[in-house]
C-alpha positions in Angstrom: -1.6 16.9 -18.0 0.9 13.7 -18.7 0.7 11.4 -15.5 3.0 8.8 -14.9 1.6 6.2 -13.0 4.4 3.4 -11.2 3.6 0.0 -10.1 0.9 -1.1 -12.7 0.6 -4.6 -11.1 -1.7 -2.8 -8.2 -5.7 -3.0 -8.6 -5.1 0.8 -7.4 -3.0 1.4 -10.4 -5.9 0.7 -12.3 -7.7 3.0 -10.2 -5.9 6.1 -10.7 -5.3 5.6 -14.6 -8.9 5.2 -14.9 -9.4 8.7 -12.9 -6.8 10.3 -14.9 -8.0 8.8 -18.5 -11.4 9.8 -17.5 -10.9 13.7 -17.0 -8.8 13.3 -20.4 -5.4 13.5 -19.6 -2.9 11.0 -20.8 -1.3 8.1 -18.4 1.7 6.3 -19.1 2.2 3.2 -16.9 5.2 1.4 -15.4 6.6 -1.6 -14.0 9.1 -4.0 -12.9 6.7 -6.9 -14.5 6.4 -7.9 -17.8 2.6 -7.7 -18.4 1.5 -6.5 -15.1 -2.6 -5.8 -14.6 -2.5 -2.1 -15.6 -0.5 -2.5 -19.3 -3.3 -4.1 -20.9 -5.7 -0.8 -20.1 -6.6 0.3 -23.3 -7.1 3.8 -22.1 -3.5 4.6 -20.9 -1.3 6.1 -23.2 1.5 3.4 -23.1 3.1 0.8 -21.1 6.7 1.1 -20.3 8.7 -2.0 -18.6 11.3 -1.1 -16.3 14.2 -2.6 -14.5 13.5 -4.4 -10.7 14.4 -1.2 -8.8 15.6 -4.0 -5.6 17.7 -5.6 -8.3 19.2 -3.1 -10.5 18.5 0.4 -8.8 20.7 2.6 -11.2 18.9 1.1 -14.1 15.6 1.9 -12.5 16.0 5.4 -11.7 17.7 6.5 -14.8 14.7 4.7 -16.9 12.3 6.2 -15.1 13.6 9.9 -15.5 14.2 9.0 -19.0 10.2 8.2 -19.4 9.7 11.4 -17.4 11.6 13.3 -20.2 10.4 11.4 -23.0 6.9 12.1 -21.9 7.4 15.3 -21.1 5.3 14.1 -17.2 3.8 16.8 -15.3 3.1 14.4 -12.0 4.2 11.0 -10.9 1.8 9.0 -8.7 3.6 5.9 -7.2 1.4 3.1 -5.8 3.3 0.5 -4.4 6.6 -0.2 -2.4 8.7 1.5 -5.8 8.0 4.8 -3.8 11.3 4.2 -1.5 13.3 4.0 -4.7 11.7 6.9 -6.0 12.4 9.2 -3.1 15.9 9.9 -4.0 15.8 10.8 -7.3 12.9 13.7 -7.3 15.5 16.0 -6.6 17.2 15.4 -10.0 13.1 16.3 -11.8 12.0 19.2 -9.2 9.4 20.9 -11.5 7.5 17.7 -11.4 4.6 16.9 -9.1 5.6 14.1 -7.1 3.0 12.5 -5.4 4.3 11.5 -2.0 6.1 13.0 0.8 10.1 13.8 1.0 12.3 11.1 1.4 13.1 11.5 5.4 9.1 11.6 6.3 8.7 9.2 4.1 11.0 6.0 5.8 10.5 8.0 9.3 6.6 6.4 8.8 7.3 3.3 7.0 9.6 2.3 9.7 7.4 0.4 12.6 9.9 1.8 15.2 10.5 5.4 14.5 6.6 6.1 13.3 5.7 6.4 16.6 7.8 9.1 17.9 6.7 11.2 14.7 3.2 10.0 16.0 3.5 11.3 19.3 1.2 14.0 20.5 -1.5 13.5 18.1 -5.3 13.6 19.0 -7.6 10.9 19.3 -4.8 7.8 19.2 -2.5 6.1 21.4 0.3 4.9 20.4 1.0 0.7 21.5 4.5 0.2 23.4 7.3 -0.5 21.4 11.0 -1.8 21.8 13.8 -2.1 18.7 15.0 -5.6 18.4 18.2 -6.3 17.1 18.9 -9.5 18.5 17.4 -12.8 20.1 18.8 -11.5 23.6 16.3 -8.3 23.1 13.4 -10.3 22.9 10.9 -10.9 25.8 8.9 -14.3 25.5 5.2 -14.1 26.4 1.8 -13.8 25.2 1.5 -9.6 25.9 3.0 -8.7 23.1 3.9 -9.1 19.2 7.0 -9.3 17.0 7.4 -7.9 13.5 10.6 -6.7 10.9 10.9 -3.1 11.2 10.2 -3.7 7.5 7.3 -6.1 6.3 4.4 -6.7 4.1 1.1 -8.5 4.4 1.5 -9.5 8.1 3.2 -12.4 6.7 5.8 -12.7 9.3 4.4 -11.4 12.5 4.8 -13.4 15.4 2.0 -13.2 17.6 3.2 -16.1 20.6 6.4 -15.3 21.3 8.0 -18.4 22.5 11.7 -19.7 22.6 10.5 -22.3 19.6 9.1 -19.4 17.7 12.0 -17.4 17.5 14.3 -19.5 17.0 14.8 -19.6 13.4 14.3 -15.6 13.1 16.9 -13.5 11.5 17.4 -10.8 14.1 20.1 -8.6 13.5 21.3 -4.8 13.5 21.2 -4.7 9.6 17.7 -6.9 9.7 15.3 -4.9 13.2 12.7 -6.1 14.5 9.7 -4.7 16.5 8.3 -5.8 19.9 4.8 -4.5 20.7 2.0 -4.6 22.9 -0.4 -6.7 22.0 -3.7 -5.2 21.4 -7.1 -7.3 20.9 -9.7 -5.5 19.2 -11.3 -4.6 16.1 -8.9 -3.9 13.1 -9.6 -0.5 11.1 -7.9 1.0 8.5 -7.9 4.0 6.1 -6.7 6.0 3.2 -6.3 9.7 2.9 -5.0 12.1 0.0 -3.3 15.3 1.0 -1.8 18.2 -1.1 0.8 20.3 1.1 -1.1 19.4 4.0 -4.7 19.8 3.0 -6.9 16.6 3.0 -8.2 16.3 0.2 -10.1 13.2 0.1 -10.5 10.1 3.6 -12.2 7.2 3.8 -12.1 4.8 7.3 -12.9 0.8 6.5 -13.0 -2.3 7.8 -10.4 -5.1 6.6 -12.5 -8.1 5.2 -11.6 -11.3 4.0 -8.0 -11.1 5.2 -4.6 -13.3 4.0 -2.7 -13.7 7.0 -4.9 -12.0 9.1 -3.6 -8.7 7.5 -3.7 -7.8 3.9 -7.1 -7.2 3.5 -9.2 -8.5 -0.5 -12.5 -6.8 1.4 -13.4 -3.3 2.5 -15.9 -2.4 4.9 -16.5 1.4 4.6 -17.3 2.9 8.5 -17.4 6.7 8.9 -15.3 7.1 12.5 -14.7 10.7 13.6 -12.1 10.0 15.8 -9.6 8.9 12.9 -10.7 11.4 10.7 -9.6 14.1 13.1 -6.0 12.4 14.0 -5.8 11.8 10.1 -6.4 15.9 9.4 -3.7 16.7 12.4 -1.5 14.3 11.1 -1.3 16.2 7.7 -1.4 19.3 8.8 1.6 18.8 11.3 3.7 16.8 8.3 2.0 19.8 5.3 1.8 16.2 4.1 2.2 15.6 0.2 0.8 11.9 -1.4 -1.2 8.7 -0.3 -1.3 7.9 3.1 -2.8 4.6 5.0 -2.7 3.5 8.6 -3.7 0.2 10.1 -5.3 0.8 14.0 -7.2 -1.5 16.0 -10.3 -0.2 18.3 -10.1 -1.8 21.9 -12.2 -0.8 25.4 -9.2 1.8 26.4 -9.5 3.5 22.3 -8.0 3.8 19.6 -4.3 3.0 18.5 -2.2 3.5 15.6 -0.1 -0.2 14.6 1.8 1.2 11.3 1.8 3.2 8.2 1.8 3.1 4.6 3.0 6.0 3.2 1.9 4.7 -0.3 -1.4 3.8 -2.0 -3.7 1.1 -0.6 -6.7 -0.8 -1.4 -9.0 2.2 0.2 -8.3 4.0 -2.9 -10.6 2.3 -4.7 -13.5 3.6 -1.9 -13.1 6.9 -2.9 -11.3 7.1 -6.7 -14.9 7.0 -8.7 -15.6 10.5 -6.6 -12.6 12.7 -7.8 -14.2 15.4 -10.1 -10.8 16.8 -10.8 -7.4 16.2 -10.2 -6.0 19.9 -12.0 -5.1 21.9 -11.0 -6.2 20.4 -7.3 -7.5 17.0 -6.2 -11.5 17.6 -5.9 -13.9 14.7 -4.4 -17.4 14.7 -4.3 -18.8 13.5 -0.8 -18.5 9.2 -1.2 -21.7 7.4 -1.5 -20.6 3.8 -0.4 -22.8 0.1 -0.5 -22.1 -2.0 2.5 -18.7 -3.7 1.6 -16.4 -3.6 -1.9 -14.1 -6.6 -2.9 -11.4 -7.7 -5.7 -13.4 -10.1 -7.4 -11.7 -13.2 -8.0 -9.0 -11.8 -6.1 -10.4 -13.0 -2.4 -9.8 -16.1 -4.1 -6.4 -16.2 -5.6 -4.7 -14.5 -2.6 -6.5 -16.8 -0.1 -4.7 -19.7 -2.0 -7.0 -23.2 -2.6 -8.4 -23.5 1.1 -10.1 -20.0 0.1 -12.4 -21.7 -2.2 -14.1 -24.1 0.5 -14.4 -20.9 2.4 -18.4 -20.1 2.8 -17.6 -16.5 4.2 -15.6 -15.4 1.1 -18.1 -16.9 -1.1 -21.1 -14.5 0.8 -18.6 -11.5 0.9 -18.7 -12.7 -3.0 -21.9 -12.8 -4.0 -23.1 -10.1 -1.3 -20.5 -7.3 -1.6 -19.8 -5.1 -5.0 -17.0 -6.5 -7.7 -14.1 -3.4 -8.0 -12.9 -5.1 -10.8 -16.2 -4.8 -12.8 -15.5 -1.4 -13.4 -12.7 -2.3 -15.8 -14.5 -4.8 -17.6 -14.4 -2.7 -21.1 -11.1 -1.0 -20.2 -9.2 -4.7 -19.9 -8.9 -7.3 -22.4 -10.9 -10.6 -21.0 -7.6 -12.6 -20.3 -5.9 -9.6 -19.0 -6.4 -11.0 -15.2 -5.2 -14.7 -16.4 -1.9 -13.2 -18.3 -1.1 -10.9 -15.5 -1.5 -13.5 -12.5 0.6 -16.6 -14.8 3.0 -14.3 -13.9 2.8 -13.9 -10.9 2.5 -17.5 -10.6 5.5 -18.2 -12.5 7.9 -15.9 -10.4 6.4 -17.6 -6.8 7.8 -21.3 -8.6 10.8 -19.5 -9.7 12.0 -18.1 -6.4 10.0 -20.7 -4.3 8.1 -18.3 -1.9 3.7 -17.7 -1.8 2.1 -15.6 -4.2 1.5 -12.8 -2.2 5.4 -12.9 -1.4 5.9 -12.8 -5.4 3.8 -10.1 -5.8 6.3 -7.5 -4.2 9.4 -9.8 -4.9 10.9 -7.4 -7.2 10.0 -4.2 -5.4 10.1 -4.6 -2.0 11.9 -2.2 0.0 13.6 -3.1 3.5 15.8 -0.3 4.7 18.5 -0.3 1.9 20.3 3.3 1.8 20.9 4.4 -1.8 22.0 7.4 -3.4 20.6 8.6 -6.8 
């Protein structure tokens, strides 16, 4: 099988080519980046560089149908934000294996307002009370509740005191929603799950460890918690959901509640990725056998910024929890890491935002409506 694997700067990316190179098929890798993480696997069958699909769209999705043809791909598995460009051109490539869901399922769940209609009805979670915001009249002050962009990343601009002073600043309009929502205290959980045509093929619940912005998690915690396992196989089978899936919830006295969804890949891939067996022509997983917590190496340090490295509790999560990245340690030249995050570090200067803001400059998706 030829897979073609988008969005090689992910640690994921590196997750699935590994699973794919190691049954023997061949991988072909792509990205906005110049030399993003997964082009310097030595496994992979080639790197390809594309154009910023936020930047230059028709260049994007005519390249990547021109790899698709080139290298003659059987399946595409998209791993970060690139997925919402994708969606509209699988029509044009129909005999390929796309990896995710159709393009109206898939913004209905990455939009933090209309997720929870599609939600409804589902066993196990409630859902938190939620208002569209489309301008500063809309929004409620208080302490009760929560205010986020209908599209976001990384937690990065969630207001969780929503005062006069707070807001004030805030670009709130039709063309840029916002999200109010009932604040709920309680223990964060997340997940991953991989579904053919409805059928769960593989699901792993975990706790977020060693946050940035009290969101984006550089830990994982794996729990086994019934109650999301059964929402998660109702969810797919009411969807005859197609691709990754994650959901964040949190876990208060009244239960369990569904905050948002990632209709992508997510770091709890790389819970479950060293169990596939096979991925032709199903996904097969072997029953996980997880230590106590998983981590991205020097990662938890890089993301954290400089305060991270006075942190005592990221440097026991260190020592105390397994290294993900040591599993490409032969696969990936030595300075791979370095070359990859200079990058990184070079576009955050160039453009003036944080790192973890650079790291999805050039993809990031946030309700643009295009047309392939």
């Amino acid at each position: 099988m030829q897979v073609l694997i988008t969005g090689a700067r992910a640690p994921v990316a590196l997750e699935w080519a590994t699973l794919f190179c190691r049954q023997g098929h061949r991988v072909i890798m792509t990205d906005a980046s110049k030399q993003p993480l997964g082009s310097f696997l030595k496994s992979i069958d080639g790197y390809v560089q594309t154009s910023s699909p936020r930047f230059s769209l028709a260049d994007y999705q005519t390249q990547i149908l021109d790899i698709i043809d080139q290298f003659d791909i059987d399946m595409v598995v998209p791993t970060c934000e690139e997925v919402f460009f994708l969606a509209d051109i699988v029509k044009h490539r129909s005999e390929v294996d796309w990896l995710m869901p159709d393009a109206e399922l898939l913004f209905t769940l990455h939009n933090k307002y209309t997720v929870f209609e599609a939600l409804s009805g589902l066993p196990q979670v409630s859902l938190p009370s939620t208002r569209l915001i489309t301008s500063h009249r809309d929004v409620v002050c208080g302490r009760d509740t929560v205010l986020k962009p209908v599209y976001s990343r990384f937690g990065a601009q969630v207001i969780s005191d929503v005062t006069p002073q707070a807001i004030k600043n805030l670009n709130i309009t039709a063309d840029v929603p916002w999200v109010q929502q009932q604040k709920i205290e309680g223990e964060p959980l997340c997940n991953y799950a991989l579904f053919e045509n409805g059928q769960m093929q593989i699901h792993q619940a975990y706790r977020p460890e060693l946050c940035v912005n009290q969101s984006a998690a550089s830990a994982f915690q794996p729990i086994d918690d019934p109650a999301i396992t059964e929402f998660m196989s109702a969810f797919g089978q009411r969807f005859n959901y197609h691709g990754q899936v994650s959901f964040d919830f949190i876990r208060d006295q009244q239960g369990l509640y569904v905050i948002e969804c990632n209709p992508r890949a997510t770091s709890g891939l790389h819970l479950v990725a060293p169990f596939c067996q096979s991925a032709e022509p199903h996904f097969v997983f072997a029953q996980p056998e997880l230590a106590s917590l998983y981590h991205l190496g020097a990662m938890i340090f890089l993301a954290g910024g400089v305060s991270s490295l006075f942190s005592y509790r990221r440097w026991l999560g260190y020592f105390s929890g397994k290294n993900i990245m040591q599993r490409y340690q032969y696969d990936l030249p030595f300075l791979a890491p370095l070359l990859s995050f200079s990058e990184l570090y070079r576009q955050a200067r160039k453009q003036r935002i944080s790192l973890s803001q650079a790291s999805t400059y050039d993809i990031e998706w946030n309700g643009q409506i295009h047309h392939a």
